[in-house]
MIKELUM-15448 format. One record per atom (N, C-alpha, C): atom name; residue number from 1; x, y, z. Coordinates in Angstrom, 1 decimal. Each point is the difference from the previous one (the first is absolute). Layout:
// residues N
REC; name; resi; xx; yy; zz
REC; CA; NUM; X; Y; Z
...
***
This chain:
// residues 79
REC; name; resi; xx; yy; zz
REC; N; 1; 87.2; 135.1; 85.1
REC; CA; 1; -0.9; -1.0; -0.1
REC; C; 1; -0.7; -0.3; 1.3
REC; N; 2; -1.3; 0.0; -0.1
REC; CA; 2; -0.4; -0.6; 1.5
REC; C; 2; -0.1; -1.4; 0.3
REC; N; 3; -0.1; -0.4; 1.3
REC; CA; 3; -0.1; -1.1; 0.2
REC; C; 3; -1.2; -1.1; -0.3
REC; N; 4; -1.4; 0.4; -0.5
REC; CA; 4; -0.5; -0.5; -0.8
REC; C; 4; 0.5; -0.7; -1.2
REC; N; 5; 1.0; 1.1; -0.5
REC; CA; 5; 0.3; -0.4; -1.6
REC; C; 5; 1.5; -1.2; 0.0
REC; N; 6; 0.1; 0.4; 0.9
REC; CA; 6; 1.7; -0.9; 0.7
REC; C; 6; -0.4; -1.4; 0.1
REC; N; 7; -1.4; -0.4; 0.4
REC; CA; 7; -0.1; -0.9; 0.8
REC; C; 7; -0.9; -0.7; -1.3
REC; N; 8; -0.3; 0.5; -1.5
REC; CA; 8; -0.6; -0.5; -0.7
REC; C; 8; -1.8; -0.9; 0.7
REC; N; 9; -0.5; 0.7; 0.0
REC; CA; 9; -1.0; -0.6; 0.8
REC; C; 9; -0.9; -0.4; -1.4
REC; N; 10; -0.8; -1.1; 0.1
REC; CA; 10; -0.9; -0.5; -1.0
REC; C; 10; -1.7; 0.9; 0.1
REC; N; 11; -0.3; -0.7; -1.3
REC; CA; 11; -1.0; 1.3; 0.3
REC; C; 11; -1.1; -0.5; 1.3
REC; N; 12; -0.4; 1.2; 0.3
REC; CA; 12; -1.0; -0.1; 1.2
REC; C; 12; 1.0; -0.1; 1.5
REC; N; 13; 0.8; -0.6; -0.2
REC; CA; 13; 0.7; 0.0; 1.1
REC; C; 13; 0.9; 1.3; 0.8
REC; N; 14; -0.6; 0.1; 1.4
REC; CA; 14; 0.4; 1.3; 0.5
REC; C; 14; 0.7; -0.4; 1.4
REC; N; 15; 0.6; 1.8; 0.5
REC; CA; 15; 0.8; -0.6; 1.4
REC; C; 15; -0.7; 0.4; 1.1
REC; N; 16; -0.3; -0.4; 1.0
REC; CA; 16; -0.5; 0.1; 1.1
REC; C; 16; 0.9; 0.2; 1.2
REC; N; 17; 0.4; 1.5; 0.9
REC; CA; 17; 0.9; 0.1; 0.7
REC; C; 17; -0.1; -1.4; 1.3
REC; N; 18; 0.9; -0.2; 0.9
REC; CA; 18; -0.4; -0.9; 1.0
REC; C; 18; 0.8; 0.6; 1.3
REC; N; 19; 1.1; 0.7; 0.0
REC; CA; 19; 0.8; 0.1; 0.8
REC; C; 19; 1.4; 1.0; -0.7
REC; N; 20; 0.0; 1.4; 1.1
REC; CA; 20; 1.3; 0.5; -0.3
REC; C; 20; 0.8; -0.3; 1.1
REC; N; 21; 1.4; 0.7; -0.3
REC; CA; 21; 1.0; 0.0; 0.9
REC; C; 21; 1.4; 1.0; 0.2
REC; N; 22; 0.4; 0.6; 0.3
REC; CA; 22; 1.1; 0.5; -0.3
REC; C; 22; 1.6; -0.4; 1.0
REC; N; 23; 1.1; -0.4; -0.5
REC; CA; 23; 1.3; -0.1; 0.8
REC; C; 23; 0.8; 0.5; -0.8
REC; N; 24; 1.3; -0.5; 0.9
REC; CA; 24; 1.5; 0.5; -0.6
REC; C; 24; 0.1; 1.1; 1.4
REC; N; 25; 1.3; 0.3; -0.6
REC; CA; 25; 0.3; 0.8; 1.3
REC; C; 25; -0.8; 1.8; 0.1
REC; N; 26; -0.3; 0.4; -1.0
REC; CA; 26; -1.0; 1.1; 0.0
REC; C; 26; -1.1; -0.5; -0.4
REC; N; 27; -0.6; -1.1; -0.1
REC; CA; 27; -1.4; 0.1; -0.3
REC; C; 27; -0.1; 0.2; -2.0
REC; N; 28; 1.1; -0.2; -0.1
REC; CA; 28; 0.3; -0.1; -1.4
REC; C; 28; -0.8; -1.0; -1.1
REC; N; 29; -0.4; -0.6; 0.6
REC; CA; 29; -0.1; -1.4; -0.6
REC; C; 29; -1.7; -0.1; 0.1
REC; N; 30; -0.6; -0.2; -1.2
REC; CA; 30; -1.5; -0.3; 0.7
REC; C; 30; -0.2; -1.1; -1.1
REC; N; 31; -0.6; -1.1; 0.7
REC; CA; 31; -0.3; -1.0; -0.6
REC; C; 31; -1.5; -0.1; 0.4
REC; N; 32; -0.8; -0.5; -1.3
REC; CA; 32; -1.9; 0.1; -0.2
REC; C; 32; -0.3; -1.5; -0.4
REC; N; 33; -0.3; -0.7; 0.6
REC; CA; 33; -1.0; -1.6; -0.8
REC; C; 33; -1.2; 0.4; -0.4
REC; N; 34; -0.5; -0.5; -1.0
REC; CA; 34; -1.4; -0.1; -0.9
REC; C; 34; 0.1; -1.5; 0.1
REC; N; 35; -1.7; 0.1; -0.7
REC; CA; 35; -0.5; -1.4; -0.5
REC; C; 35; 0.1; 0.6; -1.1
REC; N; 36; -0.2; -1.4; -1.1
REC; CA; 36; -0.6; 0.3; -1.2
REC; C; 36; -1.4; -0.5; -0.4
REC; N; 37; -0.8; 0.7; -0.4
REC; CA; 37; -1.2; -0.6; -0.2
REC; C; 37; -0.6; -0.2; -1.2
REC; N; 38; -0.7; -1.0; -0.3
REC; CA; 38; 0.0; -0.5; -1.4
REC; C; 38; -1.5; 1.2; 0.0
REC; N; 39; -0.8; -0.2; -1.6
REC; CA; 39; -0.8; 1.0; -0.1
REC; C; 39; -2.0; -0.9; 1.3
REC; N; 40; 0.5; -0.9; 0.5
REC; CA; 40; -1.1; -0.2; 0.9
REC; C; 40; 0.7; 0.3; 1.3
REC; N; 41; 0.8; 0.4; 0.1
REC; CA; 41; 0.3; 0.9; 1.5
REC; C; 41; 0.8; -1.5; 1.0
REC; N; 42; 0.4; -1.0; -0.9
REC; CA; 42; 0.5; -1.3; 0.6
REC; C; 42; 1.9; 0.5; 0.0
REC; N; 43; 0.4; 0.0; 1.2
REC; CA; 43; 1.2; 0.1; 0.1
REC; C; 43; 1.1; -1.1; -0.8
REC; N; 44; 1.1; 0.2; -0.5
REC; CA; 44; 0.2; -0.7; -1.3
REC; C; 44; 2.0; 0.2; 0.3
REC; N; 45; 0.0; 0.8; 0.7
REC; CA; 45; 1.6; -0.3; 0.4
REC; C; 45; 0.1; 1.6; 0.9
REC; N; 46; 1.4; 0.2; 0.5
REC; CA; 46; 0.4; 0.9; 0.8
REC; C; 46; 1.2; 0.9; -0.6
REC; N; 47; 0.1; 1.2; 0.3
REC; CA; 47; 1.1; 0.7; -0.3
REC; C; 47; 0.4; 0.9; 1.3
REC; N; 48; 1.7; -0.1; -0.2
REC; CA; 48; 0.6; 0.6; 1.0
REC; C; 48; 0.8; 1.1; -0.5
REC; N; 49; -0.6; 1.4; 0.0
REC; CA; 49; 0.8; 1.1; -0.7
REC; C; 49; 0.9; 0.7; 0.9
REC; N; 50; 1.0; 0.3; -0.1
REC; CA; 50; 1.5; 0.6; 0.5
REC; C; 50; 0.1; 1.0; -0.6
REC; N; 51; 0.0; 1.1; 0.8
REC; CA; 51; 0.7; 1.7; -0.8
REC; C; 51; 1.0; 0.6; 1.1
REC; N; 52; 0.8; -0.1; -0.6
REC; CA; 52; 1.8; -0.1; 1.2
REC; C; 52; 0.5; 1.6; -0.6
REC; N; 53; 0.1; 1.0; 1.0
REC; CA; 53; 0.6; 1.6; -0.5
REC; C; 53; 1.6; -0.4; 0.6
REC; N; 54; 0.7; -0.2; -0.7
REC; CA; 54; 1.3; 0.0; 0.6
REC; C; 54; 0.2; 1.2; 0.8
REC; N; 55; 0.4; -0.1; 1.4
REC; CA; 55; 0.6; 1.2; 0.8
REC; C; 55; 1.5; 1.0; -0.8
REC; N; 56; 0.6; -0.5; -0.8
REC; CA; 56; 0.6; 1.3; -0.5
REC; C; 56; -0.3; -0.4; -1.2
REC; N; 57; -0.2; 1.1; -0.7
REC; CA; 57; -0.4; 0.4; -1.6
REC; C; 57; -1.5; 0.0; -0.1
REC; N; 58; -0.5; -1.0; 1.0
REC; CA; 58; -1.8; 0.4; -0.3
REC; C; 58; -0.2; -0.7; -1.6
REC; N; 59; 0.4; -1.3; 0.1
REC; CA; 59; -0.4; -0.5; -1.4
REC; C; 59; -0.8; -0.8; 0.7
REC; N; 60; -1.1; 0.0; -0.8
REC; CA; 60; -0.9; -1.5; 0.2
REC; C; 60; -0.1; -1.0; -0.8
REC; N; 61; 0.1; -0.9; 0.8
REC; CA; 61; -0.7; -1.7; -0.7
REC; C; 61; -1.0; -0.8; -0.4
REC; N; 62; -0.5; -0.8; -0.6
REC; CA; 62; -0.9; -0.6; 0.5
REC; C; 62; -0.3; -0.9; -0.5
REC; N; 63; -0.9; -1.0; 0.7
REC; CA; 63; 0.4; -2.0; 0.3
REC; C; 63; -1.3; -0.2; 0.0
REC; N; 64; -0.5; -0.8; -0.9
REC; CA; 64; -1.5; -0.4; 0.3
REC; C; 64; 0.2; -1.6; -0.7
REC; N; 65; -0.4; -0.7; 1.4
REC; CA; 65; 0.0; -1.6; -0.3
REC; C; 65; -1.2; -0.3; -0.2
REC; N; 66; -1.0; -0.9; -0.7
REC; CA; 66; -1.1; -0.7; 0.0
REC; C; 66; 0.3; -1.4; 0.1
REC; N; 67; -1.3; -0.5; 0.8
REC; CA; 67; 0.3; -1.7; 0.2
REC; C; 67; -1.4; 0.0; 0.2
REC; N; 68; 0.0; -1.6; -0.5
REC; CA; 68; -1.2; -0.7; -0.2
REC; C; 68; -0.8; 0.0; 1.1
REC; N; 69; -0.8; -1.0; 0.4
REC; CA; 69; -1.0; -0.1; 1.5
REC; C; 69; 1.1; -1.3; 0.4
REC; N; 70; 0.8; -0.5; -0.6
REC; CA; 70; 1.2; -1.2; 0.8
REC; C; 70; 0.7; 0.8; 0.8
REC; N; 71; 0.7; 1.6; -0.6
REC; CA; 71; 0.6; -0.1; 0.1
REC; C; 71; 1.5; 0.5; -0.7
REC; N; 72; -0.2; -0.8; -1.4
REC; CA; 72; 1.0; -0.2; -0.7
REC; C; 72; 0.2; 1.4; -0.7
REC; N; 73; 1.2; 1.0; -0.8
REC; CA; 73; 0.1; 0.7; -0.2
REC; C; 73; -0.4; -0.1; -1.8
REC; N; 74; -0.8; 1.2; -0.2
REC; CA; 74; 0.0; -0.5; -1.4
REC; C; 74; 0.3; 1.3; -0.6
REC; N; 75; 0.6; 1.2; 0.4
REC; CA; 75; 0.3; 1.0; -0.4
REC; C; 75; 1.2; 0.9; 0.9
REC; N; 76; 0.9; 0.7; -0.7
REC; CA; 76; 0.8; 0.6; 1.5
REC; C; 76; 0.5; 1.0; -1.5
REC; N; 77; 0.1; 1.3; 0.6
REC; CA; 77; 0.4; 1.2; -1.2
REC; C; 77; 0.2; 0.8; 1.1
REC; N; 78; 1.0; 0.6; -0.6
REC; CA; 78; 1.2; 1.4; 1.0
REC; C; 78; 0.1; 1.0; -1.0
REC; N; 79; -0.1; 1.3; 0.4
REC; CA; 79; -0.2; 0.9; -1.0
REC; C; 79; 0.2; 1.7; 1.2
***
């Protein structure tokens, strides 16, 4: 499933990258913020997506939180 579909987005509403990053001790770890934008291009909350490769076995994770323009969390799914 992609993260589009994870994150149930309403219609018109789309992600806008803002910032990547990668840590952990190999660089393992990359974490991406988006906006979300409603269908007039007005930012409408944030998401913080996490894709974590474990260093042994090479499984991946992944964590995508959305929150409102407060702040407040209104979504968090691991998969």
């Amino acid at each position: 499933m992609s993260l589009t579909e994870q994150l149930d987005l309403k219609d018109g509403e789309t992600l806008r990258v803002d910032s990547s990053r990668q840590t952990g001790p190999l660089a393992n770890i990359d974490i991406t913020n988006y906006s979300v934008l409603d269908a007039r291009g007005d930012v409408v909350g944030k998401v913080e997506y996490t894709e974590d490769m474990a260093i042994k076995g090479f499984k991946v994770t992944h964590k995508a939180v959305r929150t409102d323009l407060e702040g407040k969390t209104v979504l968090q799914k691991f998969w």
